[in-house]
N, C-alpha and C positions, 0 to 999 in steps of 0.2 A: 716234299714241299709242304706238308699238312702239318710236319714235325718242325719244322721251320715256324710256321707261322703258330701256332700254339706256343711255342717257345717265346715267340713277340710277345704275344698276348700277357703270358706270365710275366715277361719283364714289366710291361708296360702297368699295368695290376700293381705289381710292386714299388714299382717309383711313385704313383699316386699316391702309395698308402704313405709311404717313405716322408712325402710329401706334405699330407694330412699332418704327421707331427708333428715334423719341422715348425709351422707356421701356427701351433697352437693357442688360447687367450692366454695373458701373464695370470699369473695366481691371482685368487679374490685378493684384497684389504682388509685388514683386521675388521673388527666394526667399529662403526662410528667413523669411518679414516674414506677417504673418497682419493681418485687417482689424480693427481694436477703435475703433470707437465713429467711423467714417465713415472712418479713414486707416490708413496700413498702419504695423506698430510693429514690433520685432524682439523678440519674448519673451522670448527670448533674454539682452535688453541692457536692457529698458526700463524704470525703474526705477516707473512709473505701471502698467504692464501685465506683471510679471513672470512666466512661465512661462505664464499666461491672462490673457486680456481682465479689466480692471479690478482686478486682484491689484496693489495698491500698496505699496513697501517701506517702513519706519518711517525716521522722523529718522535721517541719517547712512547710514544703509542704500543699497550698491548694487543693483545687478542681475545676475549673473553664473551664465551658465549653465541663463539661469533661475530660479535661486534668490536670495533675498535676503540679502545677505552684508553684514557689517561688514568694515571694512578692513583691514589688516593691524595682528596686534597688540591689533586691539578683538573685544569679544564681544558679541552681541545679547542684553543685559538689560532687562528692563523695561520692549520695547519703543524700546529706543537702541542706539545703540554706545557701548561701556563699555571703556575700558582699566583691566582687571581687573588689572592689573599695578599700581594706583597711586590705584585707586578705594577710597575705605574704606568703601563702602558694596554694595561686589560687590570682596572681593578675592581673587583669585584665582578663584573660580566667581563666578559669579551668585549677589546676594543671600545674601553671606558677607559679614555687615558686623562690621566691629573695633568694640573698644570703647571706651569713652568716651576721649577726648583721644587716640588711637590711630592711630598713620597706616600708608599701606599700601606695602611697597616690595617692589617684586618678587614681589608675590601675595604675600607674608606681612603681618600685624600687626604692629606694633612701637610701642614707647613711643618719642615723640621724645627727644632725646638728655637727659640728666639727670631722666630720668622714669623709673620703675619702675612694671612691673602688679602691680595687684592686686585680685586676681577677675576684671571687668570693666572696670577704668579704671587711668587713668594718671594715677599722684601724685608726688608731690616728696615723697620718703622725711624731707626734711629738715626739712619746714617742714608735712608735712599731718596734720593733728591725729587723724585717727583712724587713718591708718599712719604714726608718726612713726619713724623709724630704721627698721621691718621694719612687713610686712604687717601688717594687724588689732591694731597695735599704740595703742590709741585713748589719750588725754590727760583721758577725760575730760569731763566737763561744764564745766567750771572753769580746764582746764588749757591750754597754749599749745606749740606744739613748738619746740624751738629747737635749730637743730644737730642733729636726730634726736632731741634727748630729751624728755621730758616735761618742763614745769618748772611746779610748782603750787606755787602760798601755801597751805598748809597752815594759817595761822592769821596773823590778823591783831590784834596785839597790842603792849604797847608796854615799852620798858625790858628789853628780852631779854640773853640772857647763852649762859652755859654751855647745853649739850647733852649727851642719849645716849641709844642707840638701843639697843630689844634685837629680836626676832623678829614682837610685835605693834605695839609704841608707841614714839612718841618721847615723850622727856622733855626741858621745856626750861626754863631759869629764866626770869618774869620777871615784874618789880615785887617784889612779898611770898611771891609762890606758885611752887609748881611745877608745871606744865601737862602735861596730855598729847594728845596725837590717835595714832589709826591710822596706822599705816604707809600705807594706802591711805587717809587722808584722816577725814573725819566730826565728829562734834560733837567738841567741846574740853573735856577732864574737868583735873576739879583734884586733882591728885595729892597734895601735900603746901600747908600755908600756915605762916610766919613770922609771928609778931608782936612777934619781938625783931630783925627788919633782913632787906634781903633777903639768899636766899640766894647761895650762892658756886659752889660745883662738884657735880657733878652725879659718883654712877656707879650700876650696874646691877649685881644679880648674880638668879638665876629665881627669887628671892623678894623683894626687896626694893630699893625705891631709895633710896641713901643721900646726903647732902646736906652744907653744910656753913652756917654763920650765921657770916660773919664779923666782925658787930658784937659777939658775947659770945662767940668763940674756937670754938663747941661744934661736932660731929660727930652728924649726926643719922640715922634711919633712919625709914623708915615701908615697912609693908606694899606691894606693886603694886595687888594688888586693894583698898587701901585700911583707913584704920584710924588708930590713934593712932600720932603720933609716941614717937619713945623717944629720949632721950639718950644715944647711945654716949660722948664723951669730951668734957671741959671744962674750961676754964683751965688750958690746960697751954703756954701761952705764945698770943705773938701768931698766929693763924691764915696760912699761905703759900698760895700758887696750888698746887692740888694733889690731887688724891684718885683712891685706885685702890684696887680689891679684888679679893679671889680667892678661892677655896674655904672659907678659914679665918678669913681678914683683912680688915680697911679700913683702907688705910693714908692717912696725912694726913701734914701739915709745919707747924711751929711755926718761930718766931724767938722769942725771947728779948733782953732788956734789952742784953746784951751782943753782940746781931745774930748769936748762934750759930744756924743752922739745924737741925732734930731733925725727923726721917723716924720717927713713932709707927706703931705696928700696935696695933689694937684687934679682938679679937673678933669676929667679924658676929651671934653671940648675945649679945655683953655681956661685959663683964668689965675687970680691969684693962687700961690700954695701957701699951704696951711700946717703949723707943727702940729703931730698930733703926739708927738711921744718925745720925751729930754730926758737923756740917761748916760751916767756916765759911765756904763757899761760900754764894752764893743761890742755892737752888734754885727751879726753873722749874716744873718738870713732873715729873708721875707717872705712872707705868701698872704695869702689873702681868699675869703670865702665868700658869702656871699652875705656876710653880717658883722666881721672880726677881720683883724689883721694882727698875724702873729707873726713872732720876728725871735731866733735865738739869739741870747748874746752872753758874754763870758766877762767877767770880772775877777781875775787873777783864776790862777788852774784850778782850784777845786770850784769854782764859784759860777759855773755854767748854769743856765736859765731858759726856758722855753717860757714866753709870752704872749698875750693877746689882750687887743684894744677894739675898740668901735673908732668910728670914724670921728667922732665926740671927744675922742680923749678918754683916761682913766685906764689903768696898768691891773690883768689879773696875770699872775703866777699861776699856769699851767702844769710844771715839774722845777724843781729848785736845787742845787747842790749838785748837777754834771760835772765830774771830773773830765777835765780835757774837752769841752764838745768840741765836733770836727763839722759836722752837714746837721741840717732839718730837713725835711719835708714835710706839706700838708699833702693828704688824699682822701677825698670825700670827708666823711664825718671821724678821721683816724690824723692824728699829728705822731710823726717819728722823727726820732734823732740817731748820731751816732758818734760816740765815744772810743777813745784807744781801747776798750774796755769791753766795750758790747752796743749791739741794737736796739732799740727799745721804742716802746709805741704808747701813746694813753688817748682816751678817747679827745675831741679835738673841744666838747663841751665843759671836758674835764673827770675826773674820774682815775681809775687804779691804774696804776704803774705796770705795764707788762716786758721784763726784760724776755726779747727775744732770740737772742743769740751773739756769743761770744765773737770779737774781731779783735787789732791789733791797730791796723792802719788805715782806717777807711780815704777814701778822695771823693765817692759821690755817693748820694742816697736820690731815693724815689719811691715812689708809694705806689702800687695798683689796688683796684678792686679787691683783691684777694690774698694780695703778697706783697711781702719790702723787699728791697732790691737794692744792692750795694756794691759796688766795689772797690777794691781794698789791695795795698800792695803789700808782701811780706816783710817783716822787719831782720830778715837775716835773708842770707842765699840770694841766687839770681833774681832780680827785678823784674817778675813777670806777675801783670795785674791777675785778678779773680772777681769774675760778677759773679755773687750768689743770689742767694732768693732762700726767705721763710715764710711761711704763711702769717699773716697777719693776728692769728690767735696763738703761734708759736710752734713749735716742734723740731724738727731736724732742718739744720738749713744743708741747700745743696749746692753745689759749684752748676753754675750754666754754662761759664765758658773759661776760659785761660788768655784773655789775649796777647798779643806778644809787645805792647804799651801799654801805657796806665791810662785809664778811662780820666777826662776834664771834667766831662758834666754827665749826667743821664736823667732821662724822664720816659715818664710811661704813656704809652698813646692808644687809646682801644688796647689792643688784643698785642701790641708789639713792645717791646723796648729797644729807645735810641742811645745812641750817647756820642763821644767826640772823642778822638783823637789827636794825636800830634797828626797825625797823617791824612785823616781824614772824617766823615759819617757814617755809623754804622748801624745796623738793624739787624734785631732777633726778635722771630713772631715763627709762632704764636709763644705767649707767655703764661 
């Protein structure tokens, strides 16, 4: 029994020990290396186990030092690496995003190249309707941008003519009547109606718009805010292309039996008219300042003339020897004309010749502040007009628009240019 149980003892001793091995610590880790999740890792380096056990680094993210680090050049945004140098959605920091259409170069925002900001986004100054040429410069419900400017139909109407503009309305002829709209657009009022022909030329002065009926010679006026017509002058020969006024006057052009032409001044309250000019030239055009009334007229094709008178009588030659004149205009202290030939401008007191730009075919001239302004239809190829614009001291002239008729009349108003159509009135602002 005693050999028995010693015999236990031994076994039992031995399966302990047996036991003791089995269940031993796994081997140390290198150095520097720590145990995470059964094998040894370097926390150091491990991009699964960074700094501590189970600490994983995001997309793109290394391990260094320990810490989780983007590469060189990139920033931890979002949960990535971000090169903030080029992200337009983290440019320059994290979650500094550009704006609309906006790209990111060198940690800054910027419009790609022929884009401009404005506000929050990037437009095409030239062609986007609600910043057309400058910021918050809108076109409109109606309107389209072309070039930077505004360009609206203002009225769509048929048989149009003459034009003029003063600080609220334009005025424009066409069919029987004479039309108005806002300078900024809106319903279409009827200023004045014919029922002896349509009318002929248009002007303006802050009480009254004055008109002409070329089928019975007469010289008409009517109220702005509306009212009866009044006959200023009639049957005083065949009616000319022509009408201007000024403080005192409304001057008009006759021809007679014997093709004399007579430059009349009439009242703007009534009364007798008075010849102030007899030439047996054809005169063209009128305008009038606020001291002078000048008028072009042409006497055989080389023999074109730009002129001005006082109210008194007595003829000075301005510029002499226009081949073909076609239009005049006065603006401010500047008179210009235009020839098959070219544009051209001289001071309005008198003074040097300045030819400003080659043309072929002009149909209308006008004068701003700053610039002349023409349009002209090609003399070969398809028929499709061109307004340009020079500046008034000269240099490169540039196309404004292309329309797809030939311009009637045009004039400058503030900051816009009108003109007329077969079809209708139109507007481009700013100018």
């Amino acid at each position: 029994m005693r050999r028995f149980l010693g015999h236990a003892v031994f076994l039992a001793v031995c399966s302990c020990a047996a036991a003791q091995v089995t269940k031993s610590e796994p081997a140390p880790c290198p150095t520097h290396e720590q145990r995470c999740g059964g094998r040894c890792v370097d926390e150091r380096s491990d991009p699964a186990n960074c700094g501590r056990c189970g600490k994983a680094c995001g997309p793109g993210l290394s391990c260094h030092g320990g810490k989780c680090l983007c590469p060189a050049g990139q920033e931890a945004c979002a949960g990535g690496c971000i090169d903030t140098h080029a992200d337009p959605a983290h440019c320059g920091f994290c979650n500094v995003a550009c704006g609309t259409g906006e790209l990111c170069h060198d940690g800054q925002c910027a419009c790609p190249e022929g884009a401009t900001r404005c506000k929050n986004a990037c437009v095409s100054l030239p062609s986007d309707p609600l910043n057309c040429g400058a910021c918050g410069n809108s076109c409109g419900a109606h309107g389209t941008c072309e070039g930077g400017h505004c360009l609206v139909t203002l009225a769509e109407s048929q048989d149009n003519g003459a034009l003029a503009v003063d600080g609220s309305f334009v005025y424009w002829r066409s069919g029987s009547t004479i039309l108005k709209v806002s300078v900024g657009g809106g319903t279409i009022l009827t200023a004045a109606t014919s029922t002896q022909g349509p009318p002929g030329d248009i002007a303006l002065d802050a009480n009254n718009v004055y008109w002409t009926i070329p089928a019975v010679d007469a010289v008409m006026k009517t109220p702005l805010g509306g009212g009866p017509s009044t006959v200023l002058a009639s049957k005083l020969g065949t009616l000319s292309k022509g009408l201007a006024v000024d403080a005192t006057n409304v001057y008009f052009t006759t021809q007679n039996a014997q093709l004399i032409d007579t430059i009349f001044a009439v009242p703007t309250a009534g009364g007798k008219p008075k010849a102030v000019v007899t030439t047996q030239a054809h005169i063209l055009d009128l305008a009038a300042d606020t001291s002078h009334v000048f008028w072009s007229q042409t006497y055989g094709e080389r023999d074109g003339s730009i002129n001005f008178t006082t109210a008194k009588g007595g003829t000075t030659a301005l510029v002499t020897g226009l081949k073909d004149l076609r239009s005049f205009a006065l603006g401010g202290s500047l008179a210009a004309w235009a020839t098959t030939e070219a544009i051209a401008q001289a001071p309005s007191a008198g003074g040097a010749l300045t030819v400003l730009a080659p043309t072929s075919f002009p149909t209308a001239l006008a004068v701003g502040a700053k610039s002349v302004y023409w349009a002209e239809l090609p003399t070969k190829g398809p028929m499709r007009a061109e307004i340009k614009r020079v500046a008034i001291e000269g240099g490169e002239p540039t196309i404004l628009l292309t329309p797809p008729v030939a311009v009637r009349a045009l004039v400058v108003g503030g900051t816009s240019l009108y003109w007329t159509t077969s079809a209708g009135l139109m507007q481009l602002s700013p100018i």
